[in-house]
Legacy VTK file of the C-alpha trace (Angstrom):
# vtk DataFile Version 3.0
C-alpha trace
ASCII
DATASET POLYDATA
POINTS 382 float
0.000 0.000 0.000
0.734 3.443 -0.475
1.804 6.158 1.635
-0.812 8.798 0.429
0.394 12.152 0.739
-3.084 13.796 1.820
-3.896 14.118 5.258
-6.959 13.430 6.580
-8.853 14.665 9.633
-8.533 12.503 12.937
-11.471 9.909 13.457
-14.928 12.165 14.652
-12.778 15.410 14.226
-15.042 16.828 11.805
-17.654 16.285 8.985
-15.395 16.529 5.508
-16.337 15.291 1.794
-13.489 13.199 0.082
-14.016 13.228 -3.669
-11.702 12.272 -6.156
-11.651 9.791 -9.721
-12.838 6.649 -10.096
-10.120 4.372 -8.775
-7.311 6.865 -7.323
-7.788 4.553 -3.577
-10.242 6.651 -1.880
-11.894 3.298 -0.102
-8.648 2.014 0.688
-7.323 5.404 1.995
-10.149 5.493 4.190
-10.364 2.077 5.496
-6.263 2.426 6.470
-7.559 6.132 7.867
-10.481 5.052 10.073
-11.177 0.912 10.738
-12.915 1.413 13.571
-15.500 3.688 11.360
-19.003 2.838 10.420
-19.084 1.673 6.837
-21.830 1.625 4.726
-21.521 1.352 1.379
-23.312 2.317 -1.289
-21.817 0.504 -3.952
-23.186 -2.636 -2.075
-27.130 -3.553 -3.512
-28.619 -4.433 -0.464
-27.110 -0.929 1.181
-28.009 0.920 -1.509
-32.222 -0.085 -1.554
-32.044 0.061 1.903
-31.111 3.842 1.901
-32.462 5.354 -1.329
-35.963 3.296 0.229
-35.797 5.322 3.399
-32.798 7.429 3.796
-34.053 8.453 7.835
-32.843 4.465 8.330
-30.045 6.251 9.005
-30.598 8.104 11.975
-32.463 5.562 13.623
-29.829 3.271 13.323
-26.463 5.861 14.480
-28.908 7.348 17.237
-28.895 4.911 19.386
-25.367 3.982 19.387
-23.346 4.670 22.563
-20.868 5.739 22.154
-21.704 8.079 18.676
-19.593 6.595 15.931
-17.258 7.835 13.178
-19.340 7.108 10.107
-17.810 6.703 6.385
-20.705 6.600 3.361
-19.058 5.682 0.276
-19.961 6.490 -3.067
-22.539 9.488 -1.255
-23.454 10.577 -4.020
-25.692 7.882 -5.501
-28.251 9.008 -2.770
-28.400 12.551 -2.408
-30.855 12.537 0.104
-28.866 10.943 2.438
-26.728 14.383 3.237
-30.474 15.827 4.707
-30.043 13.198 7.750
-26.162 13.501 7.714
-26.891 17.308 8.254
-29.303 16.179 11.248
-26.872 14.017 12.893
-24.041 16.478 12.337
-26.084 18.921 14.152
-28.486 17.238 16.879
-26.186 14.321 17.905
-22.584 15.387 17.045
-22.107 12.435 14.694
-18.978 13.236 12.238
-18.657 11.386 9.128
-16.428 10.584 5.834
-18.511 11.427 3.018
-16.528 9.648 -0.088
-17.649 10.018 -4.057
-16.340 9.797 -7.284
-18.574 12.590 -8.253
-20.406 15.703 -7.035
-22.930 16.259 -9.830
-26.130 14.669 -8.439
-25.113 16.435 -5.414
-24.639 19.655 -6.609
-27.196 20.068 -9.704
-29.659 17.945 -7.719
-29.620 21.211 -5.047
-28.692 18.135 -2.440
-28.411 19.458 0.987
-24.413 20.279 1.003
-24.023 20.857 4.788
-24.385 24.396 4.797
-20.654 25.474 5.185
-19.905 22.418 7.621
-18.489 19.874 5.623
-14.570 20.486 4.597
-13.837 19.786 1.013
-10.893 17.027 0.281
-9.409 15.826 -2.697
-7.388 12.639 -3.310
-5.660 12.680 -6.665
-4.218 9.860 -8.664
-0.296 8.696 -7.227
1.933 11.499 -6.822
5.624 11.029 -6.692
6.071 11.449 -3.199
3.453 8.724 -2.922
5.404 5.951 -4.464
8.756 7.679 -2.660
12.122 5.752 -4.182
10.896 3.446 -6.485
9.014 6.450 -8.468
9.708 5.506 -12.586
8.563 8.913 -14.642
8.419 7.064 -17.274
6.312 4.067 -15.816
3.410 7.007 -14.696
3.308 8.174 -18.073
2.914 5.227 -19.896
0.713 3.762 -17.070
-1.100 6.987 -15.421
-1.616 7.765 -11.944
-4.505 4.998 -11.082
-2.608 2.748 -7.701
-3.732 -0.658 -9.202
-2.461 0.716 -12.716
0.675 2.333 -12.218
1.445 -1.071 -10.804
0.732 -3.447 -13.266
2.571 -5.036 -15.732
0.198 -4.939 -18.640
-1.838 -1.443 -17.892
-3.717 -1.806 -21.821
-6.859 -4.263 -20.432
-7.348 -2.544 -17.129
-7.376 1.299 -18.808
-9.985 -0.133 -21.315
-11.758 -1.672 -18.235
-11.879 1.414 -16.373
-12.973 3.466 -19.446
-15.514 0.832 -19.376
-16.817 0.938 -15.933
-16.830 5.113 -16.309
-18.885 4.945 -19.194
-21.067 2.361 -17.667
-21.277 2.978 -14.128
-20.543 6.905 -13.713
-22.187 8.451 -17.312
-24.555 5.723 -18.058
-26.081 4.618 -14.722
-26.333 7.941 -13.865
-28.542 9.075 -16.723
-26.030 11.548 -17.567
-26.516 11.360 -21.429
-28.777 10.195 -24.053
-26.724 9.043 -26.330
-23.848 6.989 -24.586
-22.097 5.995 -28.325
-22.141 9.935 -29.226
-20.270 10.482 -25.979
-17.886 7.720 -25.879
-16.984 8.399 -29.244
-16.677 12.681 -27.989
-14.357 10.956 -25.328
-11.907 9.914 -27.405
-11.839 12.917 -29.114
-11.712 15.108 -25.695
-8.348 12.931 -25.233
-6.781 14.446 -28.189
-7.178 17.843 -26.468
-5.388 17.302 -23.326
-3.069 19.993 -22.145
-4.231 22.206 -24.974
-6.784 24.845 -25.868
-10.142 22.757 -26.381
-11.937 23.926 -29.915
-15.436 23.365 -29.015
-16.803 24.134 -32.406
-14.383 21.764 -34.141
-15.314 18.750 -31.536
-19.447 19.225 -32.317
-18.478 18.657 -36.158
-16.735 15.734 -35.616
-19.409 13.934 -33.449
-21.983 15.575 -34.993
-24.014 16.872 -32.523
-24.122 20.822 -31.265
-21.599 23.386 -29.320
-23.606 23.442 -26.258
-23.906 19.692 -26.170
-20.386 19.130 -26.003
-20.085 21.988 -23.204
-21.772 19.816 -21.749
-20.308 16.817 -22.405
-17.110 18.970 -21.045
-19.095 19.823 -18.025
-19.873 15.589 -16.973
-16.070 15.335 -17.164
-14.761 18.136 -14.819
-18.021 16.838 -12.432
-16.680 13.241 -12.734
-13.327 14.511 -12.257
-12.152 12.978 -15.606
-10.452 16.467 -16.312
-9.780 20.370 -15.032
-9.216 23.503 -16.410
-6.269 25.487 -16.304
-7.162 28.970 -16.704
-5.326 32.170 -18.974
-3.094 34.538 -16.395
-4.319 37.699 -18.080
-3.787 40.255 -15.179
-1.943 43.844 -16.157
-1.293 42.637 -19.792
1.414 44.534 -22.211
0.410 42.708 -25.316
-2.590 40.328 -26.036
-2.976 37.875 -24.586
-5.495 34.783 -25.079
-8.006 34.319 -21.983
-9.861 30.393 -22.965
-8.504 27.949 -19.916
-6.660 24.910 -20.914
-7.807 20.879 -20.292
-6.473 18.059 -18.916
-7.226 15.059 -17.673
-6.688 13.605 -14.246
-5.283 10.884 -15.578
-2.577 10.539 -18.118
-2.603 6.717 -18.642
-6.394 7.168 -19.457
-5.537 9.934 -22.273
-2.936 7.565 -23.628
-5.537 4.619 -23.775
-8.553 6.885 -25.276
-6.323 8.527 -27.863
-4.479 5.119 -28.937
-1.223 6.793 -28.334
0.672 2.690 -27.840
3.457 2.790 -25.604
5.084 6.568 -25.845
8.845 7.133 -25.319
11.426 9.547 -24.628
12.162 12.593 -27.313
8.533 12.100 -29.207
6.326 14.858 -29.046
3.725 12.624 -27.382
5.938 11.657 -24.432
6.291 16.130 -24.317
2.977 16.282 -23.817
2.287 13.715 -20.974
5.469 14.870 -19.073
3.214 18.373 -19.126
0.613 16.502 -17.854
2.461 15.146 -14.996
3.935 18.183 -14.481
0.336 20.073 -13.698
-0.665 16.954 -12.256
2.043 16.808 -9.623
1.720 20.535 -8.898
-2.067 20.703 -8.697
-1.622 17.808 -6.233
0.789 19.808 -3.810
-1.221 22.658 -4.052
-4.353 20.771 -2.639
-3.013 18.640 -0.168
-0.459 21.589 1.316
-3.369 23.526 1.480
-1.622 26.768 -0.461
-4.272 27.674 -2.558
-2.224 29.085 -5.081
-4.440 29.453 -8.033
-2.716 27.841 -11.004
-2.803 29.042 -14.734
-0.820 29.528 -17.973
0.568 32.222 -20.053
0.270 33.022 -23.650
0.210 35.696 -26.114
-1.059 35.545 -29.239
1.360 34.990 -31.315
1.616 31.755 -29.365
4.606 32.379 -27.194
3.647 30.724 -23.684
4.837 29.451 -20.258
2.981 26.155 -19.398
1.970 26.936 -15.360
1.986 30.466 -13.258
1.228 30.116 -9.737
-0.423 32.883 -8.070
0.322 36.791 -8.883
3.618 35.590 -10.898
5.350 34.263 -7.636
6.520 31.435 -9.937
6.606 30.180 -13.944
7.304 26.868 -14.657
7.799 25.317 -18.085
7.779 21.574 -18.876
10.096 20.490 -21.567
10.971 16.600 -21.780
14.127 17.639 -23.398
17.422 15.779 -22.011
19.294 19.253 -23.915
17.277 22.415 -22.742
18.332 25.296 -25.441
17.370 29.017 -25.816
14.128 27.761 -28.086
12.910 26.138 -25.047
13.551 29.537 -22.637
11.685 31.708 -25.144
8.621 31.956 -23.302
10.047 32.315 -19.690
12.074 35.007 -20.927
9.109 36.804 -23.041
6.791 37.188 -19.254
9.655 38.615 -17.581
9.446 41.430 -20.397
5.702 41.599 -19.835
5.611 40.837 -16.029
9.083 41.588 -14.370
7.412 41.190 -11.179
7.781 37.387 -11.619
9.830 36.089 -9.064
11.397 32.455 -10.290
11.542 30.792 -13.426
11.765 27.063 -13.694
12.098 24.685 -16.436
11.700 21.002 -15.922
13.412 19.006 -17.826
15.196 15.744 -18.530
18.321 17.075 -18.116
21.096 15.220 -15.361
22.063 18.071 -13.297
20.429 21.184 -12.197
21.609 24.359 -13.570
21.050 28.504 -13.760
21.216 30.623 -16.797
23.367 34.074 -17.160
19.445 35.841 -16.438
18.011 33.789 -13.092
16.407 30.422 -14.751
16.653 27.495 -13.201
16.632 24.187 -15.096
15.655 21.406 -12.777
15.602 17.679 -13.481
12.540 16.177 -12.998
14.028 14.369 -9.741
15.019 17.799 -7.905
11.551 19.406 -9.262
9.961 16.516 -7.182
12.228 17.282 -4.497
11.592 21.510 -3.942
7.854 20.509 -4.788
7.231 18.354 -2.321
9.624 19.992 0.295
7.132 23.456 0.026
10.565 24.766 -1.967
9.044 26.100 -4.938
5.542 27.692 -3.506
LINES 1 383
382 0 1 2 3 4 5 6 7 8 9 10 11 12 13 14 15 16 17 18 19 20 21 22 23 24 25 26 27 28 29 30 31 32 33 34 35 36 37 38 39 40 41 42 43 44 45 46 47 48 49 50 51 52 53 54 55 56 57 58 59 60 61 62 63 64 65 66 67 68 69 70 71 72 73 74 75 76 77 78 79 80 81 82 83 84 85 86 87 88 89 90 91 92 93 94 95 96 97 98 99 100 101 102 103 104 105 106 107 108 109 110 111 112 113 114 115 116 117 118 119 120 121 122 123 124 125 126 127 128 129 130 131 132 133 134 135 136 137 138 139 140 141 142 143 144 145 146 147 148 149 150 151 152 153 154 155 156 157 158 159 160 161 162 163 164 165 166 167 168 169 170 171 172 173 174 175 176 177 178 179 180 181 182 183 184 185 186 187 188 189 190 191 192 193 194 195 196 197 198 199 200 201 202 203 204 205 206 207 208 209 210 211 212 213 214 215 216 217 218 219 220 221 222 223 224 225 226 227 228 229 230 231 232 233 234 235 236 237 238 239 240 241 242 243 244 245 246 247 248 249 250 251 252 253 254 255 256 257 258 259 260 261 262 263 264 265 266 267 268 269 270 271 272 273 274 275 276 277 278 279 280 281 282 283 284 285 286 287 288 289 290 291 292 293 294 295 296 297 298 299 300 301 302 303 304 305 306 307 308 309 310 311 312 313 314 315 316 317 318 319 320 321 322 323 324 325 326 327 328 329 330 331 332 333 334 335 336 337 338 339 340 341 342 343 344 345 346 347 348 349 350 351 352 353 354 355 356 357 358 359 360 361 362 363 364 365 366 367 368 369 370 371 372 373 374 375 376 377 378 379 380 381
């Protein structure tokens, strides 16, 4: 098992939601987290009719227990109306609980009862380096993705089409999140094509052959399932144009890899460039979360297409990911463009492939991917 970087509250501390993708070890994180916990789970039949049949079951059965137990629902978010006697019990009997999903649609467009303020928010991502610890491979996540059971395994090709499988089956279908499930698994694949870049909404409706505004919201299941995020435009105090649409990717790399039939991708192709930029926001969105900075990630580009990959916060820090073993003065162009536009950045990073970290003549670091890990992960960087 894992060492998962996030830290959770102590057992009855507080109420707090744990969302997160399909398969990133939210269950097992919990179990590890709290075994002495009430578990009901709602991925379990009999659990499921029992609840969604009369969700005040629930209080009857937690009121009477002495002492008041730690309760973890998984998968909360099948039955919405479970949260109105969670809410009850929060507040009448001081009963804390673990509310775990794998998506906060129903909840949230279903105007579920979201605690009022009194439930902390908590993400778990997919592995991050410090996760795995010594035996991280950089190449392994990229080829494999950030999925626990996946990263490990030996043949990753059967379980990604599984889980793309069970999402379409279990998170989009089940749900009743679409009418046409062929239209959007074929949009899927597409979406894939668009990760880490600009996402042309227009040109995605033409190909599947349905409307704009349908594949917003085909967009819009995916950030809800946590599939993907947006990275928005840094376009504070601009000298020259800039473009202002946010950027996508996908939680999960391995999953991008299988949906866009990318095979097995390796070092100095333009595919591996892109998943290493992947990682890279993947890695830094998890530090952000789990450190609990709040930083407010985004990228930079003009419109002539000069860009940095990732600003975090006011300019305190651009980073660029290149999976170049040779970083040259192409590869600094766009660091070197903000500082003429914002010279109130304060570091400039490049991650690389490179052995050894180094500085250029004008303040930019160029940091193998191993020390990048290292001053993330150490609160070095922000």
């Amino acid at each position: 098992m894992f060492n998962r970087s996030i830290r959770l509250p102590a057992p009855g501390a507080e109420t707090f939601f744990l969302w997160g993708p399909r398969q990133t070890g939210k269950t097992t994180l919990l179990r590890a987290a709290y075994p002495d916990a009430l578990w009901i789970d709602l991925l379990k039949a009999d659990e499921y009719r029992r609840h969604v049949q009369r969700p005040e079951i629930l209080r009857e059965t937690v009121v009477a227990m002495k002492p008041a137990p730690f309760i973890v629902i998984d998968e909360v978010q099948k039955i919405p109306a479970l949260l109105d006697e969670v809410h009850w019990l929060h507040e009448n009997a001081g009963i804390r609980f673990a509310l775990c999903g794998s998506s906060a649609r129903k909840v949230r467009r279903g105007h579920a009862n979201r605690l009022g303020g009194r439930a902390v928010r908590y993400e778990l991502f997919g592995l991050v380096s410090q996760d795995v610890g010594a035996a991280w491979d950089v190449d392994r996540a990229l080829n494999h993705g950030y999925l626990p059971r996946i990263y490990l395994s030996d043949a990753p090709g059967r379980l990604l089409e599984a889980y793309v499988g069970d999402y379409l089956k279990e998170e989009v279908a089940a749900e009743g999140l679409v009418r046409n499930l062929p239209v959007f698994s074929e949009f899927l694949e597409i979406a894939a094509l668009s990760d880490t870049e600009i996402v042309n909404f227009s040109t995605i409706a033409r190909e599947c052959g349905v409307s704009s505004p349908t594949i917003k919201g085909h967009f819009g299941i995916l950030a809800d399932t946590l599939l993907c995020s947006w990275l928005p435009a840094f376009h504070k105090r601009p000298k020259r144009r800039v473009i202002q649409a946010p950027k996508l990717y996908f939680s999960d790399v391995g999953v991008v890899n299988h949906l866009a039939r990318r095979g097995r991708i390796v070092r100095g192709s333009e595919l591996y460039g892109k998943a290493f930029e992947n990682w890279c926001f993947h890695e830094m969105s998890a530090f952000d979360a789990y450190a609990e900075r709040r930083a407010q990630l985004a990228y930079w580009r003009l419109t002539t297409g000069v860009e940095v990959d990732f600003v975090v916060g006011d300019m305190a820090l651009a980073v660029e990911a290149k999976a170049s073993a040779k970083i040259t003065a192409d590869h600094l162009r766009g660091l070197r463009q903000l500082v003429a536009d914002h010279p109130e950045v304060r570091r400039r990073v490049v991650v690389c492939l490179e052995p050894r970290a180094r500085r250029t003549e004008d303040g930019i670091e160029i940091l193998p991917e191993a020390k990048f890990r290292e001053l993330l992960w150490a609160g070095k960087l922000f």
